[in-house]
C-alpha positions in Angstrom: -12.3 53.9 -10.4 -9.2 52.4 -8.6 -11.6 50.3 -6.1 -14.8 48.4 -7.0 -15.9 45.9 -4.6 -18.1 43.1 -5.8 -20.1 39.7 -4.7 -21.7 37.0 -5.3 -23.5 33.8 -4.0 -25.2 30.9 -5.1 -27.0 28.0 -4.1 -28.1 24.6 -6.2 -29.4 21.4 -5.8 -26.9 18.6 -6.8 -29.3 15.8 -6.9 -32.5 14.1 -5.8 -31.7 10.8 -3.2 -35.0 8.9 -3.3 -33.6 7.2 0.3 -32.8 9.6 1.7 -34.0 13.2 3.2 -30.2 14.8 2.9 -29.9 15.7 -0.9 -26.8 17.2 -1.7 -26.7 20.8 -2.4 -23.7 23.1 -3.4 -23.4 26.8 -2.0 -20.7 29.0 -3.6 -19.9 32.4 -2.5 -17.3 35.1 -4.2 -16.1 38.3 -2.9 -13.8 40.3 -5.7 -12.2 43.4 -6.1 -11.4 45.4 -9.7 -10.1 48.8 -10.4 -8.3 51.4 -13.0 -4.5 51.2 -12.4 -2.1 54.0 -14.6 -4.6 56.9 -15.8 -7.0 53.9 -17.1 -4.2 52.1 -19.1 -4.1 49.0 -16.8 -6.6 47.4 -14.4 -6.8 44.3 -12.4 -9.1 42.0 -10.9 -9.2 39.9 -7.7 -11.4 37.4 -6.7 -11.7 34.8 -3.6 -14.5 32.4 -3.3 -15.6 29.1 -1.5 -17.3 26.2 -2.4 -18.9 24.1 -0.1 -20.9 20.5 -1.1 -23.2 19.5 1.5 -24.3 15.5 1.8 -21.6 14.9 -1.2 -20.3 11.7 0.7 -23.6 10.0 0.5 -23.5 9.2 -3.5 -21.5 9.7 -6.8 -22.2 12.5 -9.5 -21.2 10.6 -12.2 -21.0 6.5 -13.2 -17.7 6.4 -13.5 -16.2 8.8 -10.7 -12.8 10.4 -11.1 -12.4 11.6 -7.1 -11.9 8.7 -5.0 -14.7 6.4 -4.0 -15.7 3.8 -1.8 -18.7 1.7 -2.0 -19.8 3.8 -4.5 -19.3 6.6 -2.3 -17.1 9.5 -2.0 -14.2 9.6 0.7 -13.5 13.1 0.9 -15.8 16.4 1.1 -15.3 19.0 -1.6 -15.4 22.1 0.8 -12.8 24.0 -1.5 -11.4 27.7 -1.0 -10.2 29.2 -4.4 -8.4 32.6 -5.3 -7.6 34.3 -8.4 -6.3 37.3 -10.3 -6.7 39.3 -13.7 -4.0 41.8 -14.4 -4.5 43.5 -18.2 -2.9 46.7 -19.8 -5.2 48.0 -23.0 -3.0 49.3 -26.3 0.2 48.0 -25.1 1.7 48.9 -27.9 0.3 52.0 -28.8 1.5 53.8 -32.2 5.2 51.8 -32.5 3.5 49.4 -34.8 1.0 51.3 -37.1 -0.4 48.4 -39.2 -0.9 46.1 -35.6 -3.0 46.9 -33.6 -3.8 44.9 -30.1 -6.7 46.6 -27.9 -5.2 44.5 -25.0 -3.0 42.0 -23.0 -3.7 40.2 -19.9 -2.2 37.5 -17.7 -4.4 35.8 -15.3 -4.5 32.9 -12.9 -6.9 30.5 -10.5 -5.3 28.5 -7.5 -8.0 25.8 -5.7 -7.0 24.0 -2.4 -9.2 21.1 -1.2 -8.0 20.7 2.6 -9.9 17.4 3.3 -7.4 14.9 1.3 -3.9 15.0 1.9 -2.8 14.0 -1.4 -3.9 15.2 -4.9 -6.0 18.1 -3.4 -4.8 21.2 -5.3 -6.0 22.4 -8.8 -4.4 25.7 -10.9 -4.7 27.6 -14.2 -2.2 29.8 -15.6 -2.7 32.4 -18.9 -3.0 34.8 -20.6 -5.2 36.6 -23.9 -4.5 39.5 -26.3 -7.7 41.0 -28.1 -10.6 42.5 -27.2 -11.9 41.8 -23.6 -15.2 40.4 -25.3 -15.9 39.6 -28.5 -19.7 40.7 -29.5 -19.0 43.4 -32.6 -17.8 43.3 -36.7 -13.8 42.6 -36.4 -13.0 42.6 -32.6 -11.0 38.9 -32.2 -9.3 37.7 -28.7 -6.6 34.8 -28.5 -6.3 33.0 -24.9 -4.3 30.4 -24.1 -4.2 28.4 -20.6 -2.1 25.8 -18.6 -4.7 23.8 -16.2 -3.9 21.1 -13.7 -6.7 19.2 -11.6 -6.1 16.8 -8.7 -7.8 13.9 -8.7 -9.4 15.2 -5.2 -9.0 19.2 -5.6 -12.2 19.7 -6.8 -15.8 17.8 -7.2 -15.7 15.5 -10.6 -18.9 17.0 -10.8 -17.7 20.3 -12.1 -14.8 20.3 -14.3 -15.2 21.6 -18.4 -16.5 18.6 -19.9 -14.1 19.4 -22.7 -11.1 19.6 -20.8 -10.3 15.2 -21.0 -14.2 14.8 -20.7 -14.6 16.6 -17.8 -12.1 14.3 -15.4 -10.6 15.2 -12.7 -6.4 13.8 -12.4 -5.5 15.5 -15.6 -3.4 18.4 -16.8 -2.8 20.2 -20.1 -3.1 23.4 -22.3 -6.7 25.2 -24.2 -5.9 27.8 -27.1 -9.0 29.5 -28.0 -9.4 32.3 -31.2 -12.7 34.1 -31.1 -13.6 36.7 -34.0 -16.4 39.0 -34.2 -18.3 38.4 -37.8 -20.8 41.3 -37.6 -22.9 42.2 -34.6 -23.2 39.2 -32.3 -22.0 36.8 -34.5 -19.0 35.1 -33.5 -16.9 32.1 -34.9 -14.6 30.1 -32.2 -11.9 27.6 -32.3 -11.0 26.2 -29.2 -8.3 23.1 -29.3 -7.2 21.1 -26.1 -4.2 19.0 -25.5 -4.8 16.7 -22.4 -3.7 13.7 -20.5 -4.0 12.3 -17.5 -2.1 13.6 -14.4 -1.0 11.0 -12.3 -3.0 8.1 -10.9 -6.4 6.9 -12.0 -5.0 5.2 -15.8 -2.3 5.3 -18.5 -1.6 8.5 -19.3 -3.2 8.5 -22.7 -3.1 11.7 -25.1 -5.9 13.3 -26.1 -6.7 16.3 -28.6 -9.6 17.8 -29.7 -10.4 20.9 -31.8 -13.7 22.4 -31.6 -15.6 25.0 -34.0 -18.3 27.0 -33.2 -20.5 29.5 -34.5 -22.4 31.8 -31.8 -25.3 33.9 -32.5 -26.7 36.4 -29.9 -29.9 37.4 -29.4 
C-alpha cells in the first residue's frame, strides 16, 4: 500500500497539412508513483511526464497564436518535461470539532519547463482542496482553489483550459471551484476565475468569469 507504480502514454494527431506529408502529432508519456503514508491517514502522489509535438513548427494551432510566431509559424518546439505532486491527509480533524466534519485536505502542485526558448518558458500551479476526493454521491462537496502561471512559450497555445483567459498562454491568476453531490451522480459546480495577462503579448486587462454547471452521470 505504501508503493504503487503507474503509467501512461498517448499519442494524437494535432492536425491535417493538406501540403504537406509531416502532420503534427503529439505523444505524451507519464510515469507516477502513489502510496498509503501514516496507517492509511495520509497518501501522496507523484507524477513525471513529457510532452513532445512533432512538425509543430510547420503551422499555427490557433488564428490568433499566443506562443511566438513567425510567418505564421511557430519559433520554438514545445518538447516540454513536467513534474508534480499530491500530498492529502483524510479526517484531519477528526472528533475536535463534532458538528464539522472534513473527509480531507490536500496540497498539490505542477511545475512545466520548455527548454527550447530562453525566455518565458516555464509554467506552474500551486493548491490545494478540502472535501471529498470525488464528488459522485448525496452530500459529498470538495472546495479547490489554484494559483496558475503560463509563459507565453512554456507550453503549446494549443492546450491550455480554454477557461483560464480563453485558453492563452502569457497569463496568470487564481480558479476557486465548489462541487456538491445532489444525489447519486448528480452534481452542481461553481468554478470562478480571476485572470490577466502575464507579461508581454497586451495590456494587462482583468478578466473574471463565474461558471455554473449541472453534471449528470450516466
Amino acid at each position: 500500500d505504501m508503493l504503487t507504480l503507474t503509467s501512461m502514454g498517448g499519442f494524437f494527431t494535432v492536425t491535417e497539412l493538406s501540403q504537406s506529408n509531416a502532420d503534427p502529432y503529439i505523444f505524451i508519456g507519464q510515469l507516477g508513483a502513489k502510496g498509503k503514508l501514516l496507517e492509511d491517514k495520509a497518501d501522496y502522489k507523484l507524477v513525471a511526464g513529457y510532452q513532445n509535438i512533432q512538425n509543430g513548427t510547420k503551422t499555427t494551432f490557433q488564428s490568433s497564436a499566443n506562443n511566438t510566431v513567425s510567418s505564421s509559424k511557430y519559433v520554438y518546439r514545445y518538447n516540454t518535461p513536467m513534474v508534480g505532486a499530491e500530498l492529502g491527509l483524510n479526517d484531519p480533524i477528526g472528533d475536535s470539532l463534532p458538528h464539522l466534519y472534513i473527509p480531507r485536505i490536500a496540497v498539490f502542485g505542477e511545475f512545466a519547463h520548455n527548454p527550447n526558448p530562453k525566455d518565458e518558458n516555464n509554467a506552474y500551479m500551486i493548491g490545494a482542496y478540502m472535501g471529498n476526493s470525488k464528488v459522485s454521491s448525496k452530500g459529498a462537496w470538495k472546495a479547490t482553489w489554484a494559483y496558475k502561471v503560463i509563459g507565453r512559450d512554456a507550453w503549446s497555445d494549443l492546450l491550455p483550459d480554454s477557461d483560464f483567459y480563453s485558453g492563452n498562454t502569457d497569463v496568470k491568476g487564481y480558479e476557486g471551484i465548489f462541487e456538491y453531490g445532489l444525489a447519486k451522480n448528480i452534481t452542481m459546480q461553481l468554478d470562478f476565475y480571476s485572470t490577466r495577462r502575464l507579461s508581454s503579448l497586451a495590456a494587462k486587462t482583468q478578466e473574471y468569469i463565474m461558471q455554473t454547471d449541472l453534471n449528470w452521470k450516466f
